[in-house]
Residue frames as qw, qx, qy, qz and C-alpha x, y, z in Angstrom:
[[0.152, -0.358, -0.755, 0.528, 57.59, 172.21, -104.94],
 [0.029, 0.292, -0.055, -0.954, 55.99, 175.04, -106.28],
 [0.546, 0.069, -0.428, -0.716, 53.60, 173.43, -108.73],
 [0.182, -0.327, -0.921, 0.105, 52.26, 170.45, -106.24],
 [0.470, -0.480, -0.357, -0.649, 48.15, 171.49, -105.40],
 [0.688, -0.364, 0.226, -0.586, 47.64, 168.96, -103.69],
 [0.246, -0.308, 0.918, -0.050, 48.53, 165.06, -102.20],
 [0.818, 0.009, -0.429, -0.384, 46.74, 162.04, -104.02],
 [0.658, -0.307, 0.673, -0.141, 46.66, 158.91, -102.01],
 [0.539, 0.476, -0.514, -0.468, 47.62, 156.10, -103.67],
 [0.788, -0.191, -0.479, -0.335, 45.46, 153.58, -102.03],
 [0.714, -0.652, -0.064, -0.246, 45.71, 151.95, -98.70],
 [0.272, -0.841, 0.433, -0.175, 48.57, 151.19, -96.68],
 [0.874, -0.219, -0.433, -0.023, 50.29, 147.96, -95.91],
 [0.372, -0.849, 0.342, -0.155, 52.19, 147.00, -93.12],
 [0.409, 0.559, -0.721, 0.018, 56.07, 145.68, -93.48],
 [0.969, -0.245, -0.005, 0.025, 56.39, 142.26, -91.84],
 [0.253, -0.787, 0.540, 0.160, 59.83, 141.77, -90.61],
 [0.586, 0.520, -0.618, -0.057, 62.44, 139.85, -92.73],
 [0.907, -0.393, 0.140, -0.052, 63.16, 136.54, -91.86],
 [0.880, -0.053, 0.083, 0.464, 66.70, 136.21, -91.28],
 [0.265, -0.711, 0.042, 0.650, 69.72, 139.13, -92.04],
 [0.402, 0.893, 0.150, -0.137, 69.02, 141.07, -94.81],
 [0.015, -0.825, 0.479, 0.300, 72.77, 141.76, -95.32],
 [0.441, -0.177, 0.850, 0.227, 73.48, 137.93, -96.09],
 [0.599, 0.482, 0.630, 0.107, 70.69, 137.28, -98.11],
 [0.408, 0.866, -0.079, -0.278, 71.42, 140.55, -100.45],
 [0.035, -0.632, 0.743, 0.216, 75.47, 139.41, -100.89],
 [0.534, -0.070, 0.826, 0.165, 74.24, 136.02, -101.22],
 [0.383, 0.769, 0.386, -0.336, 71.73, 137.26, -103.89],
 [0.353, 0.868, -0.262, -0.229, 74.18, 139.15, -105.65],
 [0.021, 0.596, -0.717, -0.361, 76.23, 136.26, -106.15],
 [0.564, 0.125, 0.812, 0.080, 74.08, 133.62, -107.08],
 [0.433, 0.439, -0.155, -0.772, 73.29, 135.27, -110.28],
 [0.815, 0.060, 0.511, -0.266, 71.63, 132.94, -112.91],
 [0.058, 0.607, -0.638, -0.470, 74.73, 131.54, -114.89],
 [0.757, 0.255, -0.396, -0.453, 74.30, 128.86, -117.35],
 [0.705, 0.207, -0.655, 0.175, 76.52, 126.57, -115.50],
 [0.642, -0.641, 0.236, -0.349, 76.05, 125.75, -111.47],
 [0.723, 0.247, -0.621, 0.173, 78.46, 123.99, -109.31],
 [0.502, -0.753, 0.265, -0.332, 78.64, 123.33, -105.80],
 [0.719, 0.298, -0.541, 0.319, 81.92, 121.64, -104.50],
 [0.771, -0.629, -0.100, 0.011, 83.06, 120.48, -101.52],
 [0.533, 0.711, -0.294, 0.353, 86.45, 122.08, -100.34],
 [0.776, -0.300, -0.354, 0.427, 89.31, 121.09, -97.95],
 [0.464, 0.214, -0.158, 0.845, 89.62, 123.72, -95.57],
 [0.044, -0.557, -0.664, 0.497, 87.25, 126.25, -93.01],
 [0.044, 0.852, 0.504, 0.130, 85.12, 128.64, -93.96],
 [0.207, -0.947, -0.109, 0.221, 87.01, 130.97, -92.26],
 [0.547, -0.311, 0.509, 0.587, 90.41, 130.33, -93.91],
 [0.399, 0.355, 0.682, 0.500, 88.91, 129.97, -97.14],
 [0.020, 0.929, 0.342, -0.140, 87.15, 133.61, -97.02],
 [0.151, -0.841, 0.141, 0.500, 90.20, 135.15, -97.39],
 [0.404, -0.089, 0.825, 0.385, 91.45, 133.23, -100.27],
 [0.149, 0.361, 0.747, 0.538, 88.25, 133.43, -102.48],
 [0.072, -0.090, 0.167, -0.979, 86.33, 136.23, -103.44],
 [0.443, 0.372, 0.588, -0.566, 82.87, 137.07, -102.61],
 [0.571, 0.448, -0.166, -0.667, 82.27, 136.81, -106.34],
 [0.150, 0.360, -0.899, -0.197, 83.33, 133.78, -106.82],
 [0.671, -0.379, -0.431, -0.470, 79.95, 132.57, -104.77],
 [0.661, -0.642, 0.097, -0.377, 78.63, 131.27, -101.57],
 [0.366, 0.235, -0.813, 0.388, 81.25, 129.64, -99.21],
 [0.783, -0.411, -0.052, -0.464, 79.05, 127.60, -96.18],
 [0.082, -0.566, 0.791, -0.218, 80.89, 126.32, -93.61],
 [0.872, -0.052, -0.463, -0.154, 80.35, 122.01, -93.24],
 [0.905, -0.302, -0.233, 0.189, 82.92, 121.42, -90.47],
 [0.308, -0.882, 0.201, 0.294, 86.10, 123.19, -88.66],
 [0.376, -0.418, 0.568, 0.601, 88.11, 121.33, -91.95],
 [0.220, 0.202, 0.668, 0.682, 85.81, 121.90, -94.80],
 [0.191, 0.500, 0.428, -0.728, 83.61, 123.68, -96.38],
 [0.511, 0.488, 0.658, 0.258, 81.01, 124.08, -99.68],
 [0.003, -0.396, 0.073, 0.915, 81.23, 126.38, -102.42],
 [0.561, 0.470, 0.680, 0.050, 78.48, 126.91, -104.71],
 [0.128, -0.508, 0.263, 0.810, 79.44, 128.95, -107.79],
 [0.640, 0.497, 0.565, 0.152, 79.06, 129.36, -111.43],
 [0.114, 0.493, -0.312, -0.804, 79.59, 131.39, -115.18],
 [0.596, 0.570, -0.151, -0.545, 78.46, 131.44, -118.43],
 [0.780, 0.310, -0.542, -0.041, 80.75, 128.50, -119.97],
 [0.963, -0.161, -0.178, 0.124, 82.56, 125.75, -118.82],
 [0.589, 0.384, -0.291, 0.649, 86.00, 127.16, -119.26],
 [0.110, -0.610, 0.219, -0.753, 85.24, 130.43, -116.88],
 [0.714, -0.567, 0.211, -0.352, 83.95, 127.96, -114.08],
 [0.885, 0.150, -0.206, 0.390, 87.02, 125.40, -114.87],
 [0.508, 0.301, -0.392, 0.706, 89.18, 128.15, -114.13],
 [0.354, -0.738, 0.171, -0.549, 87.53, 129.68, -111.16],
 [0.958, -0.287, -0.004, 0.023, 87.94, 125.95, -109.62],
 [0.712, 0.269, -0.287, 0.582, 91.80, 125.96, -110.38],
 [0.047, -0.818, -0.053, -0.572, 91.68, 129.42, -109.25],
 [0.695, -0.663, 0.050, -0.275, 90.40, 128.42, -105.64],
 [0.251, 0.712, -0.529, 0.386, 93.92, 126.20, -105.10],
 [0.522, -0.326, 0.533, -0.581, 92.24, 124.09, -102.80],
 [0.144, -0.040, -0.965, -0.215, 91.74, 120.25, -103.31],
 [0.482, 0.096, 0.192, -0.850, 88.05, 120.19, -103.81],
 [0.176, 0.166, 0.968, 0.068, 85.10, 117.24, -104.78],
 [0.379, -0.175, -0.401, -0.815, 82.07, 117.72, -106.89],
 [0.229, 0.156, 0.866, -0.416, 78.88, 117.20, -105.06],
 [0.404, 0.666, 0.375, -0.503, 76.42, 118.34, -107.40],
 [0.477, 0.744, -0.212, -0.417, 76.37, 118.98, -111.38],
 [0.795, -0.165, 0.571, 0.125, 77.60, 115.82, -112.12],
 [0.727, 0.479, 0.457, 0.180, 77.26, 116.11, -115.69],
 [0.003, 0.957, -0.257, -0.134, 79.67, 118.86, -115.86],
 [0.901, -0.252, 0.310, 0.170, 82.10, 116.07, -115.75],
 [0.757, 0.339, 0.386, 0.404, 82.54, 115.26, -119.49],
 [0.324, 0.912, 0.002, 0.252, 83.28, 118.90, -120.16],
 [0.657, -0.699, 0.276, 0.061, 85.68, 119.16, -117.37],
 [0.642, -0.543, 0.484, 0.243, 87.76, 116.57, -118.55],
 [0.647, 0.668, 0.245, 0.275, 87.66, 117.56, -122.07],
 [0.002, 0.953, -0.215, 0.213, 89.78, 120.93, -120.60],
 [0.732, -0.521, 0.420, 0.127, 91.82, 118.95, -117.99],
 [0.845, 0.326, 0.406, 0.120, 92.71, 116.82, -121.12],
 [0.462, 0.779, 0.115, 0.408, 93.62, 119.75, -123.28],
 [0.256, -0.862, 0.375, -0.224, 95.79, 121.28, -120.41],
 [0.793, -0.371, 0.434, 0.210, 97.57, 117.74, -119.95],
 [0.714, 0.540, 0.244, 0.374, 98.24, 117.69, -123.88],
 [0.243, 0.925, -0.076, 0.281, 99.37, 121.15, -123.66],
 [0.464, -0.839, 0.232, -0.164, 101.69, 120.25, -120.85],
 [0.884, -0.340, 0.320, 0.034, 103.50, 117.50, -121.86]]
């Protein structure tokens, strides 16, 4: 504090505009949609509100669809790490989206039935 002179401006002002919508959701939702190589968004049996306690907030965005399901949209880096987050969840669940995730899918399934039998 000692060695400031004096204040520069550093050019004109603006004024904030208010955020549309609640800043707290959109940061958590933000911090979990990060941009993984693999996206999925599945449709799971069970509410929103059940299912919150069950899966974390990292796992990705839970959106409620009805009072007995609800969508999750998630993702990781490989196939395996979003194979097992899906087991993970424990929940009978339906792909709505990333279709083409399929063939990898049931290349793992596959190898887990082999290994099981």
């Amino acid at each position: 504090m000692d060695r400031i002179q004096r204040l520069v401006s550093t050019g004109p002002h603006f004024a904030p505009r208010e955020f549309p919508g609640d800043v707290a959701q959109f940061v958590a939702r933000s911090m979990t949609q990060v941009p993984y190589r693999y996206r999925m968004r599945l449709r799971l049996e069970g509410s929103a509100a059940e299912l919150v306690k069950r899966i974390p907030s990292w796992c990705g965005v839970l959106e409620a669809l009805d009072d007995a399901s609800c969508t999750l949209s998630t993702g990781a880096d490989s196939i395996e790490v979003l194979a097992a987050q899906v087991v993970l969840i424990g929940k009978e669940f339906e792909i709505i989206d990333s279709r083409e995730l399929v063939p990898d899918l049931r290349k793992i399934a596959d190898r887990l039935y082999r290994a099981t039998r």
